[in-house]
Backbone as CSV, one residue per row, in Angstrom:
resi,resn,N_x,N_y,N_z,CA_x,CA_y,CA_z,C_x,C_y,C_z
1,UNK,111.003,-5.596,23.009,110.985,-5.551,21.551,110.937,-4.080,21.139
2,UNK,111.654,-3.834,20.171,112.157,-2.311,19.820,110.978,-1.667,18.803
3,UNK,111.409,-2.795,17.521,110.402,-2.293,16.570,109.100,-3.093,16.479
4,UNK,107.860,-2.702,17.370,106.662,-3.013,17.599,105.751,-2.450,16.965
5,UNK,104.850,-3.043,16.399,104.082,-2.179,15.089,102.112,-2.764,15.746
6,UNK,101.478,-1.777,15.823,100.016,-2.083,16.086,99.458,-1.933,14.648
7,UNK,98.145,-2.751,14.724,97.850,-2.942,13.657,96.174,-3.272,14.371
8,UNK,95.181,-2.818,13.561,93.619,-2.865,13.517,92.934,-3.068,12.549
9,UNK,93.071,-4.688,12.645,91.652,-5.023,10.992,91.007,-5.249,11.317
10,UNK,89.563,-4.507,10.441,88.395,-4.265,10.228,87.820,-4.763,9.209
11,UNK,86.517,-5.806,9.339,86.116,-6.680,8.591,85.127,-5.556,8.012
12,UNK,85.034,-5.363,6.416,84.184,-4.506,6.003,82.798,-4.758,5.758
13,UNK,82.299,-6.115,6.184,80.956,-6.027,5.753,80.401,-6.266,6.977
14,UNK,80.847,-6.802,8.182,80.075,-6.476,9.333,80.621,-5.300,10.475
15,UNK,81.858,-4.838,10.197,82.525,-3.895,10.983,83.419,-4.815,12.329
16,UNK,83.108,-6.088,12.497,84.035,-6.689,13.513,85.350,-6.629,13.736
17,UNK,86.085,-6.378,14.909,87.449,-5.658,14.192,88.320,-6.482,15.237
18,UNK,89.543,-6.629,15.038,90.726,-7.126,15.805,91.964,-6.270,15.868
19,UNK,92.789,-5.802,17.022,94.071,-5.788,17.017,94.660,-6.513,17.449
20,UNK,96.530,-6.023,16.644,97.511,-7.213,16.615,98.555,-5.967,17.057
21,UNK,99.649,-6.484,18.079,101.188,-6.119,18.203,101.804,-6.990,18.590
22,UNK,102.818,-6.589,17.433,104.399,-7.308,16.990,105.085,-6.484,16.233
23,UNK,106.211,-7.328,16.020,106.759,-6.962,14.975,105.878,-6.927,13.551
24,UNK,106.348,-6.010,12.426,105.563,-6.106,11.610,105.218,-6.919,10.738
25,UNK,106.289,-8.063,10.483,105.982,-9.378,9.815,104.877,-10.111,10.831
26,UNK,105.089,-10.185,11.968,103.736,-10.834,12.819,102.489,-10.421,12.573
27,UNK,102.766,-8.984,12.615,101.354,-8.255,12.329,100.605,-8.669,10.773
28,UNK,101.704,-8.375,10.209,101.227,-8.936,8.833,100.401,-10.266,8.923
29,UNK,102.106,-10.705,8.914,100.818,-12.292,9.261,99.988,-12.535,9.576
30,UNK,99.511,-12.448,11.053,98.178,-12.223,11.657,96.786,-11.612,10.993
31,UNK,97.271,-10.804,10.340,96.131,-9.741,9.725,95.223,-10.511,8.582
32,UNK,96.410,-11.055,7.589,96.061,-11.850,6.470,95.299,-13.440,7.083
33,UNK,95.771,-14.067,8.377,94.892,-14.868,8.575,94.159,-14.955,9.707
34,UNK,93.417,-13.663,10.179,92.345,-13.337,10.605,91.538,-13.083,10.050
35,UNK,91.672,-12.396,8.597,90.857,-12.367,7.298,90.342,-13.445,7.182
36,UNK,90.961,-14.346,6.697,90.777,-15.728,5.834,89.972,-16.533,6.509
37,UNK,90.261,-16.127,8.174,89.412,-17.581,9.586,87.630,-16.389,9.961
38,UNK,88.017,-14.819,9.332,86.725,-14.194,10.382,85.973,-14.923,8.574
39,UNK,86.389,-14.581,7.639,85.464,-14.896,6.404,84.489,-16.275,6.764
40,UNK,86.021,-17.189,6.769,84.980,-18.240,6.933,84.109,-18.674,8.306
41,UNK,84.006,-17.863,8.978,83.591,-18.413,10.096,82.147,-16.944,10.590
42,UNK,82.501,-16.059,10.364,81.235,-14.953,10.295,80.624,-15.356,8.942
43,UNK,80.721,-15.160,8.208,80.131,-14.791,6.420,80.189,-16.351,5.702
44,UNK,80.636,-17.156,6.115,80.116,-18.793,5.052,81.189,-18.921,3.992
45,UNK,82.450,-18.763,4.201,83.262,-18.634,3.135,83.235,-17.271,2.237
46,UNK,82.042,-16.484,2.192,82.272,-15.547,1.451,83.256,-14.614,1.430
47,UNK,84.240,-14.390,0.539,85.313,-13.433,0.332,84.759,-11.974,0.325
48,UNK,85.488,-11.408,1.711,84.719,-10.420,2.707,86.457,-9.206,2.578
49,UNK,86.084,-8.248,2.337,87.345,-7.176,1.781,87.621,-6.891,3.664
50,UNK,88.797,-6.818,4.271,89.023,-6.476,5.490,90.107,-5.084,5.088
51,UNK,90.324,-4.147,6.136,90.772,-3.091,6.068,92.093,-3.060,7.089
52,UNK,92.988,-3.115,7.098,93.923,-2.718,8.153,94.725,-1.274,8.081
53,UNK,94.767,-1.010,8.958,94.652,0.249,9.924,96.012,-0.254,10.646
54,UNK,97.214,0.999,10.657,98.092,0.771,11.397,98.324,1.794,11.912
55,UNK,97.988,2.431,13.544,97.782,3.529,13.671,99.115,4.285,14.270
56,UNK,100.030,3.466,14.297,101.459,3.801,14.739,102.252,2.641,14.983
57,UNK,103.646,2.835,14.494,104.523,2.516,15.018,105.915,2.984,16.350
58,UNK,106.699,2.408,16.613,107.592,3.323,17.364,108.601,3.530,16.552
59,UNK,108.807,3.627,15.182,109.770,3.999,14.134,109.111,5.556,13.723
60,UNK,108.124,5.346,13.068,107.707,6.550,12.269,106.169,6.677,12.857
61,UNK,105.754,7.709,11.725,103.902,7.752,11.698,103.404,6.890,11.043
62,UNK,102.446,6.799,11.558,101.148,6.122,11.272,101.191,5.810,9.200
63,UNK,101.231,4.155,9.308,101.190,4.257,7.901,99.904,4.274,7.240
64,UNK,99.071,4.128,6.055,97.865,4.473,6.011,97.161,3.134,5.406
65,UNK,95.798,2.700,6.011,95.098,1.490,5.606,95.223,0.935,4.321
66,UNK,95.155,0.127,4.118,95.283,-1.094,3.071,94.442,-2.630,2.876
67,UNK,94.121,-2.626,1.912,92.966,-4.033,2.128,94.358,-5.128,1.725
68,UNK,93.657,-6.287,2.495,94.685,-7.324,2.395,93.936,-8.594,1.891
């Protein structure tokens, strides 16, 4: 796979963190529902702000964090 994109979300209220590589629609994907499964399953449903971190691709640099 050519265009492979890493990606590191970080749950902001306990710091628990996951990476993902894929393509960047995977990553995406992934990111948004690792959010949605760490909320409800660390924190009780509470809507918990996560941070992703993409610290490179093999296209360009590093794009810069974003809450999802």
């Amino acid at each position: 796979m050519t265009n492979m994109t890493q990606a590191t979300v970080t749950c902001a209220a306990c710091g628990d963190r996951q990476t993902f590589l894929g393509s960047k629609w995977e990553v995406t994907v992934a990111a948004e529902v690792w959010g949605k499964k760490h909320s409800r399953a660390a924190h009780e449903g509470e809507t918990v702000a996560v941070r992703v971190a993409r610290p490179e691709t093999r296209q360009g640099p590093a794009a810069p964090a974003r809450r999802v």
